[in-house]
TORFI-260959 format. One record per atom (N, C-alpha, C): residue number from 1; atom name; x, y, z. Coordinates in pm, 1 decimal. Layout:
N
{seq:NUM | atom:CA | px:X | py:Y | pz:Z} .
...
// end
This chain:
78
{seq:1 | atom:N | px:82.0 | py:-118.6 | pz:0.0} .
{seq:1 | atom:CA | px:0.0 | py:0.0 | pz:0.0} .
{seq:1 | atom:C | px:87.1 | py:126.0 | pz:0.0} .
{seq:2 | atom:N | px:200.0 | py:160.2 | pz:112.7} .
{seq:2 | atom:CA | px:262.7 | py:239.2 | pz:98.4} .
{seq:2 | atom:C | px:369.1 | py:280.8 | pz:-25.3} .
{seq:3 | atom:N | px:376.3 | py:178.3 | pz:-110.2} .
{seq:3 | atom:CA | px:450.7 | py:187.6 | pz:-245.3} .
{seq:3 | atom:C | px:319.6 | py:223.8 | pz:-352.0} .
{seq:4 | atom:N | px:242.0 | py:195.6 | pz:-354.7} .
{seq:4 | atom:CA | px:127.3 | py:276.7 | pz:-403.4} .
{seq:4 | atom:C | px:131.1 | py:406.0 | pz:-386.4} .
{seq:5 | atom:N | px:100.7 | py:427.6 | pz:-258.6} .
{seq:5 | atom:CA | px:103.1 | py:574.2 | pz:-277.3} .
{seq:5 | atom:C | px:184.3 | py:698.7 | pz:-307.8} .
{seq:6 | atom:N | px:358.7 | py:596.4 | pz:-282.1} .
{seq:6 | atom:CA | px:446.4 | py:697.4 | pz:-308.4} .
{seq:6 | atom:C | px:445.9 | py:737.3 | pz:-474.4} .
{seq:7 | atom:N | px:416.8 | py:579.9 | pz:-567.1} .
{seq:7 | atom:CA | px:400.9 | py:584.5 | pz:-676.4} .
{seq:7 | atom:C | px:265.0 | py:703.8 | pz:-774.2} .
{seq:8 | atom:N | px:164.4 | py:674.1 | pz:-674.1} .
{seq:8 | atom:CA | px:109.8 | py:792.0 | pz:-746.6} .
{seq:8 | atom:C | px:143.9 | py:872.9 | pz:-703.8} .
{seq:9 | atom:N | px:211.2 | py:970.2 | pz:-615.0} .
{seq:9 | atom:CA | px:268.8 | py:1061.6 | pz:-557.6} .
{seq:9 | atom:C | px:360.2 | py:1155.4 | pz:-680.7} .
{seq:10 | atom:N | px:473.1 | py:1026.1 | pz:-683.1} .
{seq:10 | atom:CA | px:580.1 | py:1072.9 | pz:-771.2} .
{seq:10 | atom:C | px:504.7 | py:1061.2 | pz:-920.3} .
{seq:11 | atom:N | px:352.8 | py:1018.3 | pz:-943.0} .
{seq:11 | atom:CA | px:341.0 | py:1009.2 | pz:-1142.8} .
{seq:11 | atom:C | px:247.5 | py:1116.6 | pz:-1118.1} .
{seq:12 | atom:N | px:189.1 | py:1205.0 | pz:-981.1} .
{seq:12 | atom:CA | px:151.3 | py:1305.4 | pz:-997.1} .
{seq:12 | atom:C | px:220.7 | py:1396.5 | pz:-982.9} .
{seq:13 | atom:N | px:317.2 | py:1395.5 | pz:-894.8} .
{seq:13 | atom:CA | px:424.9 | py:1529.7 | pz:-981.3} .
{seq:13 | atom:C | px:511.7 | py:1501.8 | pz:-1085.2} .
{seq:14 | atom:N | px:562.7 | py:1392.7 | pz:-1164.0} .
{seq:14 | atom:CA | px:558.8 | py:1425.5 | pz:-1278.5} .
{seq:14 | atom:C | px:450.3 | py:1480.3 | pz:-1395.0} .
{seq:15 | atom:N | px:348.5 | py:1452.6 | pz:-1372.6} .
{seq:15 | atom:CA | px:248.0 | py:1464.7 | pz:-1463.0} .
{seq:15 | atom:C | px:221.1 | py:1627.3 | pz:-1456.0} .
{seq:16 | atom:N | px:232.3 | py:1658.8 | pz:-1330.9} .
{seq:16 | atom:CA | px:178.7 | py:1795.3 | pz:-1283.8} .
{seq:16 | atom:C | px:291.5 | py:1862.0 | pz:-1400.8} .
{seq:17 | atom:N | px:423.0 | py:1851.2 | pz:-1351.2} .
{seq:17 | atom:CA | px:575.1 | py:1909.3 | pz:-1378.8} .
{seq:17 | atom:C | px:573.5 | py:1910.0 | pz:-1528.1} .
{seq:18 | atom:N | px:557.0 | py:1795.7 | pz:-1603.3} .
{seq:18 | atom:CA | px:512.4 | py:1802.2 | pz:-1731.2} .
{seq:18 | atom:C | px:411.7 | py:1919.7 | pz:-1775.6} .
{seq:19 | atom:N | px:264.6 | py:1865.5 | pz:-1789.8} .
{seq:19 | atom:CA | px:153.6 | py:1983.0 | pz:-1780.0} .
{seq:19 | atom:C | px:259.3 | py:2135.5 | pz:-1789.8} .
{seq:20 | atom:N | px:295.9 | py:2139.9 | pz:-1653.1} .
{seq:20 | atom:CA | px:338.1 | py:2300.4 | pz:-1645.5} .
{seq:20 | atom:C | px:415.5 | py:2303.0 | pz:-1720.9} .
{seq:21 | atom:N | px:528.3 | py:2250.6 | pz:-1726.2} .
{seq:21 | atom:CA | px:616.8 | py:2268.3 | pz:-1851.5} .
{seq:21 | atom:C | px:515.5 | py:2278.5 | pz:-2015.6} .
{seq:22 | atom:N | px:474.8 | py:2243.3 | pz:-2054.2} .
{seq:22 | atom:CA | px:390.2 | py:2224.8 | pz:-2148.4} .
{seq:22 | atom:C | px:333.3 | py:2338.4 | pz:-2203.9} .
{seq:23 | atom:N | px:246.3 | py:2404.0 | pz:-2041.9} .
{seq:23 | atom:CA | px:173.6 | py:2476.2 | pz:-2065.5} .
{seq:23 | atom:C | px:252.3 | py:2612.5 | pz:-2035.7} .
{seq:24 | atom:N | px:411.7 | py:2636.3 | pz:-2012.7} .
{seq:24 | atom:CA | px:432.1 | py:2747.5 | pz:-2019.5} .
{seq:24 | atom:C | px:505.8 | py:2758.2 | pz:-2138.7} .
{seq:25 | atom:N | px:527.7 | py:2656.9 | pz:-2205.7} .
{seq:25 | atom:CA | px:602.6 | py:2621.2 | pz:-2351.4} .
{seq:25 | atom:C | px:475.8 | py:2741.0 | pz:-2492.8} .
{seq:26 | atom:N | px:338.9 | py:2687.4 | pz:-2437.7} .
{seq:26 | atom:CA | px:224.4 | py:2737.9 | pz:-2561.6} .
{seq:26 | atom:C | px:197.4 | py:2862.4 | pz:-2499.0} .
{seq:27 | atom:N | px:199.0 | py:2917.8 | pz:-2348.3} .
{seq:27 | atom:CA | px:218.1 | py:3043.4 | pz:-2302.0} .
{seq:27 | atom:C | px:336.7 | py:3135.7 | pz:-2346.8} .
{seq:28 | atom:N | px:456.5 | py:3099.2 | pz:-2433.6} .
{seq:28 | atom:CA | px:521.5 | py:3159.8 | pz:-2419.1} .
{seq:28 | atom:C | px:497.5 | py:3156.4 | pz:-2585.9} .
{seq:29 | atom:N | px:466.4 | py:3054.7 | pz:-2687.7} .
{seq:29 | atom:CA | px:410.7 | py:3079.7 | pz:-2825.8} .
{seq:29 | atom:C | px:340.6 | py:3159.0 | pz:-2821.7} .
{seq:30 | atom:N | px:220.1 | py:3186.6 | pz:-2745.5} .
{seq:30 | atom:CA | px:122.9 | py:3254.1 | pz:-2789.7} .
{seq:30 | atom:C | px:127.4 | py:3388.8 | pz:-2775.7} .
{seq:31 | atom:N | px:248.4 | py:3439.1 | pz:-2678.9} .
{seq:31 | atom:CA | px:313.5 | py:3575.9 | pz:-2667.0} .
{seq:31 | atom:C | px:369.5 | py:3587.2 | pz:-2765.1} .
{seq:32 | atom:N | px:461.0 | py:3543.9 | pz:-2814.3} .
{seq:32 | atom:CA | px:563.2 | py:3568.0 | pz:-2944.8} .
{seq:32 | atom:C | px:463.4 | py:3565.6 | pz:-3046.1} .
{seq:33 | atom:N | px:370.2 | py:3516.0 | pz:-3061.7} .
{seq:33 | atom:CA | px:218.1 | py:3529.4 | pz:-3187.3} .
{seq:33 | atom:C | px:191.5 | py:3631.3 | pz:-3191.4} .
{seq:34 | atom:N | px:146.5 | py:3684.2 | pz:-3057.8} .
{seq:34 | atom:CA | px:60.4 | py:3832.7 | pz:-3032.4} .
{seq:34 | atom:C | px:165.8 | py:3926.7 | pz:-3046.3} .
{seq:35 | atom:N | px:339.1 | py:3896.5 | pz:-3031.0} .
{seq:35 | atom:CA | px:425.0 | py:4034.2 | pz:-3045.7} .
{seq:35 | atom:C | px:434.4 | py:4029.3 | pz:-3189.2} .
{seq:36 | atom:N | px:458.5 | py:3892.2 | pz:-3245.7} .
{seq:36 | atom:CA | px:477.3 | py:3911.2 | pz:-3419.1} .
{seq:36 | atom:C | px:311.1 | py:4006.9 | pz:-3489.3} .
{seq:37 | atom:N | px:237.1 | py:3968.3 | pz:-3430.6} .
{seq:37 | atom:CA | px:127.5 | py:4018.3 | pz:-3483.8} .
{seq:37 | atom:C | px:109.5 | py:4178.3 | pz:-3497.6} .
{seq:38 | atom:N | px:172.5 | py:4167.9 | pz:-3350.9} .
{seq:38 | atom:CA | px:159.3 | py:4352.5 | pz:-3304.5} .
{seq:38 | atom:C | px:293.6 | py:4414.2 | pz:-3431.8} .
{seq:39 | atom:N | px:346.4 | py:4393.2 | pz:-3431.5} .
{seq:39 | atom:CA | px:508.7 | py:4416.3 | pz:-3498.6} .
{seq:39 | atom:C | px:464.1 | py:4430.6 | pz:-3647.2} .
{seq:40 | atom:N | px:359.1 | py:4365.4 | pz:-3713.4} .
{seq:40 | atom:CA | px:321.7 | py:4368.1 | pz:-3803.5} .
{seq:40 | atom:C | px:253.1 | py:4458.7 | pz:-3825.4} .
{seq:41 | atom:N | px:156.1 | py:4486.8 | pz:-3737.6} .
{seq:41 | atom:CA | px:52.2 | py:4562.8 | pz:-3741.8} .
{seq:41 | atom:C | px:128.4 | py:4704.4 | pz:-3730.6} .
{seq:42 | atom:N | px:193.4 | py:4735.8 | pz:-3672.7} .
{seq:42 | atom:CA | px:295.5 | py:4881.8 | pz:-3647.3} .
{seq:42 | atom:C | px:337.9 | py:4905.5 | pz:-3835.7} .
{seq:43 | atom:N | px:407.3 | py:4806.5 | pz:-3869.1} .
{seq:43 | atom:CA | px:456.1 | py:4810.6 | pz:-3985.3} .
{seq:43 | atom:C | px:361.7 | py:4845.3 | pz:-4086.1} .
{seq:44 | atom:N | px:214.1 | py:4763.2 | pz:-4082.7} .
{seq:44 | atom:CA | px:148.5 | py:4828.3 | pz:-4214.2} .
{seq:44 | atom:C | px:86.5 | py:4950.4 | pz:-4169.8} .
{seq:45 | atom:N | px:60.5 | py:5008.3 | pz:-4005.7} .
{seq:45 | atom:CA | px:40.8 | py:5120.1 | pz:-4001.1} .
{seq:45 | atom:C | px:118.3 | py:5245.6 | pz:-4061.4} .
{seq:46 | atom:N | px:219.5 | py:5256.9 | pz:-4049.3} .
{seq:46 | atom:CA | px:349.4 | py:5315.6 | pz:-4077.4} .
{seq:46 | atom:C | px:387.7 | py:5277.2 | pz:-4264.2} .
{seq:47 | atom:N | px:328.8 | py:5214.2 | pz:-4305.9} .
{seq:47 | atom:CA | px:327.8 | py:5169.7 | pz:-4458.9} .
{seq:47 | atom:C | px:233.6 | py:5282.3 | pz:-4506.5} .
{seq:48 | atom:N | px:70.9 | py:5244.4 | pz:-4463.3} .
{seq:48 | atom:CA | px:-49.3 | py:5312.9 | pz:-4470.9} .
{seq:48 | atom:C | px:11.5 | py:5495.8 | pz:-4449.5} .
{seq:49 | atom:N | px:44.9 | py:5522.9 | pz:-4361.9} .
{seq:49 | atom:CA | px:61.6 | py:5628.8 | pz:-4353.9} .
{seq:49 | atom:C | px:184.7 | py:5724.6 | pz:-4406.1} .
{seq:50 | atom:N | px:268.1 | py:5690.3 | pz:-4450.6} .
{seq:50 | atom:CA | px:333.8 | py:5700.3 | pz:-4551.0} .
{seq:50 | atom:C | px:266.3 | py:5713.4 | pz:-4697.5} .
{seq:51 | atom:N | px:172.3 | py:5625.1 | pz:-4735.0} .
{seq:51 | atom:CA | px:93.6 | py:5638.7 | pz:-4870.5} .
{seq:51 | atom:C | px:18.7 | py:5748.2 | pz:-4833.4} .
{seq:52 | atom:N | px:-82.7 | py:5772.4 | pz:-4721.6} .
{seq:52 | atom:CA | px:-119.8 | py:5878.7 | pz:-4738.7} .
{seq:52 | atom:C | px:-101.3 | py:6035.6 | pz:-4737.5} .
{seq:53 | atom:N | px:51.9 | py:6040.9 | pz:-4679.3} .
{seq:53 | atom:CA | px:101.7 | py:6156.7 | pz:-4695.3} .
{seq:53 | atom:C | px:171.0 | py:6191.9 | pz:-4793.2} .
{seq:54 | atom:N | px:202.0 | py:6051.3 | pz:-4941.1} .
{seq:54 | atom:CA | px:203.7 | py:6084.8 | pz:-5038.2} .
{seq:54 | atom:C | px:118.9 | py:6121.9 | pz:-5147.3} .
{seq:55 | atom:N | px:-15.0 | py:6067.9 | pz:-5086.6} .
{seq:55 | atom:CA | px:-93.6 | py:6112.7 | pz:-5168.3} .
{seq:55 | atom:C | px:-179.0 | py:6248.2 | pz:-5153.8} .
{seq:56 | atom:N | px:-147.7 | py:6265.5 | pz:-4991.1} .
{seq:56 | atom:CA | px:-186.3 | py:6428.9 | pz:-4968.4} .
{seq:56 | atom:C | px:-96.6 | py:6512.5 | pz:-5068.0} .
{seq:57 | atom:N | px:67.9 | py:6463.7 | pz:-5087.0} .
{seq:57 | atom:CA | px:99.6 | py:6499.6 | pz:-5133.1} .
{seq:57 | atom:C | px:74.2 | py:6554.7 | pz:-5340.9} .
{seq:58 | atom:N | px:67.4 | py:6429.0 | pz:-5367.7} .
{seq:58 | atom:CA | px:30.9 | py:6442.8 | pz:-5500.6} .
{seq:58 | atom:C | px:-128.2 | py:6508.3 | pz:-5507.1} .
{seq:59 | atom:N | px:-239.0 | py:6493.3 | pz:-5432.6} .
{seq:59 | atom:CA | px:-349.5 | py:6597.4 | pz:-5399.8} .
{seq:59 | atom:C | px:-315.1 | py:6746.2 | pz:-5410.3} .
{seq:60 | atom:N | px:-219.2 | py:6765.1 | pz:-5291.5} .
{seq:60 | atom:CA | px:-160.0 | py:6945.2 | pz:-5313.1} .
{seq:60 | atom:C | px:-130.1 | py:6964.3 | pz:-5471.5} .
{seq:61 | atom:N | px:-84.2 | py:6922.8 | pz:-5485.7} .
{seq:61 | atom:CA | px:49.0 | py:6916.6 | pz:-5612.2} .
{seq:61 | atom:C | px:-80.0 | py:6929.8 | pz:-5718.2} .
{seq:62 | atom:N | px:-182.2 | py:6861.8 | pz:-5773.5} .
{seq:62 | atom:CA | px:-326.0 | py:6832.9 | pz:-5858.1} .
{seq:62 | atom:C | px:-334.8 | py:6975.7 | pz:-5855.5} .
{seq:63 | atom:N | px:-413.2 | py:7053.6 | pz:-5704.7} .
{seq:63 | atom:CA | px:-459.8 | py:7159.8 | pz:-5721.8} .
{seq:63 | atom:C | px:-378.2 | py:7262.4 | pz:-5714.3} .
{seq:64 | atom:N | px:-287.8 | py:7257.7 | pz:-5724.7} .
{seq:64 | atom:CA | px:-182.4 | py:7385.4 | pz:-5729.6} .
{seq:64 | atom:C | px:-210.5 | py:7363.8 | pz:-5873.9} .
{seq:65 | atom:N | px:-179.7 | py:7287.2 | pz:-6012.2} .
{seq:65 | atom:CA | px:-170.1 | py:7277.4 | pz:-6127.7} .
{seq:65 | atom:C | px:-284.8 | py:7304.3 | pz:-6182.9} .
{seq:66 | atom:N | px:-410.7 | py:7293.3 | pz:-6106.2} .
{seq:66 | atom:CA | px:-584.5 | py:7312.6 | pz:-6186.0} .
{seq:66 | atom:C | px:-547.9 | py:7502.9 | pz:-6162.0} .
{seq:67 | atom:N | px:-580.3 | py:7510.0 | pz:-5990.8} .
{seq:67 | atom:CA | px:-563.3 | py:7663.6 | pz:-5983.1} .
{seq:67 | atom:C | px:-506.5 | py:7729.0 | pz:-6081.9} .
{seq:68 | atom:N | px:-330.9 | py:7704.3 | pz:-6139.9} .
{seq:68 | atom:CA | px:-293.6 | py:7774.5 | pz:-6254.4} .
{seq:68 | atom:C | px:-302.7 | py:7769.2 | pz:-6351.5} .
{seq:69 | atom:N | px:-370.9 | py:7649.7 | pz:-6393.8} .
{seq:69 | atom:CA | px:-472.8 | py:7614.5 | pz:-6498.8} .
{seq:69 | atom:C | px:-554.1 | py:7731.9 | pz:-6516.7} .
{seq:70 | atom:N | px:-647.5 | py:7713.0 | pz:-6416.7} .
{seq:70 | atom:CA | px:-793.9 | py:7769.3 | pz:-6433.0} .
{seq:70 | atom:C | px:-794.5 | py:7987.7 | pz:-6436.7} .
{seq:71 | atom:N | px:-611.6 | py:7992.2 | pz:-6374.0} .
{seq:71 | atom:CA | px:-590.1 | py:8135.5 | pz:-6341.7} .
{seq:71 | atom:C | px:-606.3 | py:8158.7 | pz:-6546.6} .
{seq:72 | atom:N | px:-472.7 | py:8055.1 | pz:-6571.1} .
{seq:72 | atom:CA | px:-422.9 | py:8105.1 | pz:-6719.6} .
{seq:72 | atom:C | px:-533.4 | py:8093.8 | pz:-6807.8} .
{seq:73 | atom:N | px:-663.2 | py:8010.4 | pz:-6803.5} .
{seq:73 | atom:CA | px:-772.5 | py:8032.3 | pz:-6876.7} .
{seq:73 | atom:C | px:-869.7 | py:8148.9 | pz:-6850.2} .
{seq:74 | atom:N | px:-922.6 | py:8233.5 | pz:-6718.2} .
{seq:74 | atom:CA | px:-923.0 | py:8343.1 | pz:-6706.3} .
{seq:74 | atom:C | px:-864.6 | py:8442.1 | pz:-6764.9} .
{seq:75 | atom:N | px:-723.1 | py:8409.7 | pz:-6730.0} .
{seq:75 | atom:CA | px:-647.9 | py:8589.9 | pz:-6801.5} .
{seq:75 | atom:C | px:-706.6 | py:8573.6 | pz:-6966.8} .
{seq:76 | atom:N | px:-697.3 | py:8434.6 | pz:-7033.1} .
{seq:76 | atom:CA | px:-683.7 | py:8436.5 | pz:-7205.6} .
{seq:76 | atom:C | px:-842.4 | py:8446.9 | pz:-7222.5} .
{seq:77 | atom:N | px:-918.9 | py:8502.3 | pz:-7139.6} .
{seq:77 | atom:CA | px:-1073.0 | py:8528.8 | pz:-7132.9} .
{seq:77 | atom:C | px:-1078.8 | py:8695.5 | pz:-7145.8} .
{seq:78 | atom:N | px:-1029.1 | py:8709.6 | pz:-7085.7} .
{seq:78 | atom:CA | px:-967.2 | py:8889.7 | pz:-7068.2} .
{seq:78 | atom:C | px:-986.1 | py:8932.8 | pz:-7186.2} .
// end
């Protein structure tokens, strides 16, 4: 009886010791998931916003060229 019990004793702390090991193994994947994810997400923010301050850019740039457009068809109205 007493070898019984030491036996489940010792296959419940291995089992336990395992488990935890285990489970801080997919705890520590699922951080490195969520930082790759985040890391990504920074990146196409910073992509995105870059395009749109080129395209504010090329926007300015449109109406600066209509405005002197639309000046030089005025004056040849004159």
């Amino acid at each position: 009886m007493r070898i019984a019990i030491i036996a489940a004793v010792v296959a419940l702390v291995i089992g336990l010791g395992a488990g935890y090991l285990m489970w801080g193994e997919r705890a520590r994947q699922a951080t490195e998931a969520r930082q790759r994810a985040a890391d990504e997400l920074e990146a196409t923010k910073a992509r995105q916003a870059d395009e749109l301050r080129k395209l504010q850019q090329e926007l300015a740039a449109e109406r600066d060229r209509r405005q002197r457009l639309e000046q030089v068809i005025s004056e040849g109205r004159k």
